[in-house]
C-alpha positions in Angstrom: 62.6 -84.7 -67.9 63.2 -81.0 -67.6 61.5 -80.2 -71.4 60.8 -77.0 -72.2 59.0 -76.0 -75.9 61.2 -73.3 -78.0 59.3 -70.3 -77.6 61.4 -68.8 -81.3 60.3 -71.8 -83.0 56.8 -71.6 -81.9 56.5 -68.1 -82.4 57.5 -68.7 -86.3 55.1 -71.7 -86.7 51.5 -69.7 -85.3 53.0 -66.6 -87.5 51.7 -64.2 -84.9 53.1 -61.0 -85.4 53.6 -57.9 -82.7 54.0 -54.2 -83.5 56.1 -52.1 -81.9 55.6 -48.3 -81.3 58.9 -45.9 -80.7 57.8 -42.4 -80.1 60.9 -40.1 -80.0 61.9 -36.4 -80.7 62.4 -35.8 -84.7 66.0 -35.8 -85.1 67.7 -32.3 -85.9 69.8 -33.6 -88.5 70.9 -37.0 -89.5 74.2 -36.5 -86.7 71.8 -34.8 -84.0 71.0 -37.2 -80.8 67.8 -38.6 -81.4 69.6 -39.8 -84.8 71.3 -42.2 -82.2 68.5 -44.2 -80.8 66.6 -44.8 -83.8 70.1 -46.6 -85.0 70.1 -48.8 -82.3 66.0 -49.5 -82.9 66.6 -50.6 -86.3 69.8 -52.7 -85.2 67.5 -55.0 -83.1 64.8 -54.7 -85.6 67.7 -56.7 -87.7 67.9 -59.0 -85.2 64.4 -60.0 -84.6 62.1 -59.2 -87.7 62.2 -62.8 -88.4 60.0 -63.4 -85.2 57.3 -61.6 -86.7 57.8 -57.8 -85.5 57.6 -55.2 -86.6 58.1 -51.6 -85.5 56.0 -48.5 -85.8 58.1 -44.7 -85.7 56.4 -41.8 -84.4 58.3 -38.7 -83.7 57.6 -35.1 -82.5 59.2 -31.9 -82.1 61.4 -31.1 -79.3 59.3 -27.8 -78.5 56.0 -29.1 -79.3 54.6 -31.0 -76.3 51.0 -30.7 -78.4 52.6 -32.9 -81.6 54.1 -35.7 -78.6 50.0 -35.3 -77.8 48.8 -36.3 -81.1 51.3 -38.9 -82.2 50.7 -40.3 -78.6 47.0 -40.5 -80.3 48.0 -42.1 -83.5 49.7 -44.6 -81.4 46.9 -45.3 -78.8 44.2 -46.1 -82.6 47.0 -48.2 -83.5 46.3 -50.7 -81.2 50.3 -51.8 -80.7 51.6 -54.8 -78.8 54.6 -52.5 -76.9 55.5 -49.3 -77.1 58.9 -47.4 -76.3 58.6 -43.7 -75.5 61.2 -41.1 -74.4 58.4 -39.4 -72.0 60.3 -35.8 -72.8 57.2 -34.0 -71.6 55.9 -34.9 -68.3 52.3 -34.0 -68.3 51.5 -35.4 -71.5 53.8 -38.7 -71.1 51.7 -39.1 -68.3 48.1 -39.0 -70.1 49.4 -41.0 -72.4 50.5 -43.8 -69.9 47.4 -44.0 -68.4 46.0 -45.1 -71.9 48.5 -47.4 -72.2 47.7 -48.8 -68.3 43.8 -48.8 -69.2 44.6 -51.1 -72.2 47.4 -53.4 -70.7 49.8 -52.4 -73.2 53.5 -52.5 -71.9 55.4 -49.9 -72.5 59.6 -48.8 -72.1 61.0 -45.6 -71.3 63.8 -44.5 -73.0 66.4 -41.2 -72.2 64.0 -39.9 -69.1 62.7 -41.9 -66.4 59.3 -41.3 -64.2 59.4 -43.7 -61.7 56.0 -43.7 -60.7 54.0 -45.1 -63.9 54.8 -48.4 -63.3 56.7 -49.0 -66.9 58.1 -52.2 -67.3 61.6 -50.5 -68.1 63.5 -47.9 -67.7 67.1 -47.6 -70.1 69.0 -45.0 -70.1 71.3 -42.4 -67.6 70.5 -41.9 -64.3 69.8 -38.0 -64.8 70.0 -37.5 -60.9 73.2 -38.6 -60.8 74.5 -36.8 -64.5 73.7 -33.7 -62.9 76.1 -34.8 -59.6 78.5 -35.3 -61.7 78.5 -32.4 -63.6 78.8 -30.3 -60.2 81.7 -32.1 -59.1 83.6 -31.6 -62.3 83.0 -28.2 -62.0 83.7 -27.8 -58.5 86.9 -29.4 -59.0 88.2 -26.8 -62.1 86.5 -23.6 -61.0 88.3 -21.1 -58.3 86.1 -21.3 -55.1 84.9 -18.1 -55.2 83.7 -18.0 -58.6 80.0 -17.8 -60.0 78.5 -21.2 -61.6 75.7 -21.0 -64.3 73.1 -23.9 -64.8 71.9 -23.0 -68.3 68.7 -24.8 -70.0 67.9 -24.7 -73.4 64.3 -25.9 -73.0 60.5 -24.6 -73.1 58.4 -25.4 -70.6 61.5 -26.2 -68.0 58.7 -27.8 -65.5 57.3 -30.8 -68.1 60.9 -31.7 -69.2 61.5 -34.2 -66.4 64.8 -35.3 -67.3 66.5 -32.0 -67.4 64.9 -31.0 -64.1 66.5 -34.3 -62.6 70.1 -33.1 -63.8 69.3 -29.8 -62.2 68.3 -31.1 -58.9 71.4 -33.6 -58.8 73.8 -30.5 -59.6 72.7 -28.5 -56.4 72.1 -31.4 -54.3 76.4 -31.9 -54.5 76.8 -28.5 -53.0 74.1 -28.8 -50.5 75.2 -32.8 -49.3 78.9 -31.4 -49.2 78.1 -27.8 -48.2 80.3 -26.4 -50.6 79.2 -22.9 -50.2 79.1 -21.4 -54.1 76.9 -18.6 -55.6 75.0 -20.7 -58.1 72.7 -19.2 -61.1 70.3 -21.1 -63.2 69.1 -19.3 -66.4 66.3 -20.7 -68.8 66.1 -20.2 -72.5 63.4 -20.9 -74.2 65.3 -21.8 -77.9 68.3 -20.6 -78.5 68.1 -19.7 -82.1 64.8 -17.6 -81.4 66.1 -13.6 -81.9 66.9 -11.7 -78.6 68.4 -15.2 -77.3 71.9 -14.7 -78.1 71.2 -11.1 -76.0 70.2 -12.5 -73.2 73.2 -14.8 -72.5 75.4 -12.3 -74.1 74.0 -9.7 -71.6 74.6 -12.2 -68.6 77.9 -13.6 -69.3 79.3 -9.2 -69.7 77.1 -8.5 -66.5 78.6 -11.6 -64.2 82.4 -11.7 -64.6 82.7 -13.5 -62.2 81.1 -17.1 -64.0 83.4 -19.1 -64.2 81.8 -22.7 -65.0 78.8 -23.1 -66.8 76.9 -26.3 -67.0 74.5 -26.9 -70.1 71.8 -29.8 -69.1 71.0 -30.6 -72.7 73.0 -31.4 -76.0 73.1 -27.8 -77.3 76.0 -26.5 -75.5 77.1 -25.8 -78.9 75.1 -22.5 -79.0 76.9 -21.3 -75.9 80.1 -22.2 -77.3 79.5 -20.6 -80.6 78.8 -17.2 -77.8 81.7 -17.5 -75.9 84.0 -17.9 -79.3 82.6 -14.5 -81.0 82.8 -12.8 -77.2 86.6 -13.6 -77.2 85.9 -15.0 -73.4 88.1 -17.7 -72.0 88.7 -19.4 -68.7 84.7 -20.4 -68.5 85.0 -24.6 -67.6 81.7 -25.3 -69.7 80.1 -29.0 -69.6 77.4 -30.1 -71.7 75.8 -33.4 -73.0 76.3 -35.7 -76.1 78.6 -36.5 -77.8 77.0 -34.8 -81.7 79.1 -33.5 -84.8 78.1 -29.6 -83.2 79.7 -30.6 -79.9 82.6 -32.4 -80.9 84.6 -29.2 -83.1 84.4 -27.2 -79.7 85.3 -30.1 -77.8 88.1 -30.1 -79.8 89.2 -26.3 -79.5 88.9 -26.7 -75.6 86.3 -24.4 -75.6 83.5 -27.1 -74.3 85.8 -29.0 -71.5 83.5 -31.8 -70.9 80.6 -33.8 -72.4 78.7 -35.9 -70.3 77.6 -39.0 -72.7 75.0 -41.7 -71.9 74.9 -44.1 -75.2 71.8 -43.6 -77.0 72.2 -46.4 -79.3 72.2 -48.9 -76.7 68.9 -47.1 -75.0 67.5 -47.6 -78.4 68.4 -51.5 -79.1 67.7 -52.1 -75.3 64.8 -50.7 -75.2 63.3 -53.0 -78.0 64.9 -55.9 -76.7 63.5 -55.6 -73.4 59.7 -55.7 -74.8 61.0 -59.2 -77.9 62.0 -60.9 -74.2 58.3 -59.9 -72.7 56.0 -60.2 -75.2 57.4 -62.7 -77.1 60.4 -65.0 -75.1 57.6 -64.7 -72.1 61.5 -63.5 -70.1 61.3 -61.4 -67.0 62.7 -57.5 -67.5 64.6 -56.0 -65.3 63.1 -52.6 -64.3 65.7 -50.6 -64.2 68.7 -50.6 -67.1 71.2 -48.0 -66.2 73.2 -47.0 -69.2 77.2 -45.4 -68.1 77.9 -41.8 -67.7 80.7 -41.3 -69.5 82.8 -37.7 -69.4 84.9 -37.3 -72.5 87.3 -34.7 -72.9 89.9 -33.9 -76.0 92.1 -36.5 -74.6 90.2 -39.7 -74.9 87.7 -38.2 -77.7 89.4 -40.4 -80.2 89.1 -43.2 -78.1 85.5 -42.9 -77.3 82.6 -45.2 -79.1 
């Protein structure tokens, strides 16, 4: 007769419950970006806490692959039902998967995507195709003859798998459309370590010719902050994420474009998409692209 039991209602009469781990970089400050996700985590906690689940935070440093290492430990003695991770450093998201694999836990990725761990999601920007982006905006604003700079504000450029992915979309656009420009990638370790504002102060004095500089990461603010006390203007500068240090410069024109991706929906998603498989028994869909939005001043106001 085309019966089928409430899964909801049978969840709340056994009383089972299921935990939930999030590992995620430590938010800088309460308006940084990894502020974003957790909102969206505790949203769908809101949702579904009723159903018996509950959720477990782990966070680690952005420049500490060794503190993802043991929170990834923490997580693996907690014995969790599901866990979401933003796998920020390659080599060690990887270990950790293979624990997960080796005890049939199911587990989301979140921000960055590595598309050969067999996760049962992946929610968030296609990185690839950010990076794309990013070119052609800055092909399109930039005289032709002009110098581009690709500038990371990351340690250990090789392990962070989603900047990387950016990187390679950028110079893929000039290659696929042979648009012949001279292009310069520069990698800073931490921009608020001493000698760093040097560095790119040096470069940007040495290479007038740089004309369009793309950030891969959220902290374009640093570079802005440079190119305000150098007095330098005409630089088209794009950077990521749309965070109270970003937004003032986006204002004064001197950041031109963010690239956003909506981390609050990656963070609801993400727990969403393990309720439906652990406990709704629902297929997931594999791959959740989020948008890639480019704000500017204009539609800033606009923009949620």
């Amino acid at each position: 007769m085309g019966y089928q039991p409430n899964l909801l209602a049978s969840t709340l009469a056994s009383k089972k419950t299921f935990t939930f781990a999030l590992l995620v970089p430590e938010p800088v400050s309460a308006e940084s970006y990894w502020s974003k996700p957790i909102t969206g985590v505790k949203k769908a906690f809101d949702e579904i806490h009723q159903y018996g689940v509950q959720i477990a935070i782990y966070q680690f440093k952005q420049n500490d692959p060794a503190m993802f290492k043991n929170e990834a430990e923490l997580i693996i003695e907690s014995k969790p039902d599901g866990v979401v991770l933003a796998p920020f450093f390659s080599r060690e998201s990887k270990e950790f998967i293979e624990k997960l694999k080796e005890r049939s836990i199911p587990y989301v990725f979140i921000d960055s995507n590595i598309k050969e761990c067999e996760q049962l999601s992946y929610i968030g920007q296609n990185s690839f195709q950010s990076g794309t982006l990013a070119a052609k905006l800055l092909d399109y604003s930039t005289p032709k003859d002009s110098t581009i700079l690709i500038l990371h504000f990351a340690k250990q450029l090789d392990n962070m798998n989603h900047l990387v992915q950016r990187e390679k979309g950028f110079y893929e656009y000039f290659n696929r459309n042979e648009v012949h420009r001279t292009l310069i990638t520069k990698e800073i370790a931490d921009p608020t370590e001493e000698g760093a504002e040097k560095v790119l102060t040096d470069l940007l004095q040495t290479t007038p010719d740089i004309k369009g500089i793309f950030v891969t990461n959220s902290q374009v603010y640093y570079l802005a902050r440079i190119l305000e006390k150098l007095g330098m203007t005409g630089i088209k500068v794009i950077g990521h994420d749309l965070i109270k240090e970003n937004i003032g410069f986006l204002n004064k024109s001197t950041i031109d474009f963010l690239i956003c991706q909506r981390p609050e929906e990656q963070g609801y998603n993400a727990i969403i998409a393990l309720f439906d498989h652990l406990v709704l028994k629902k297929e997931v869909k594999a791959e959740n692209y989020t948008s890639i939005d480019i704000i500017t001043k204009e539609n800033l106001d606009y923009y949620r």
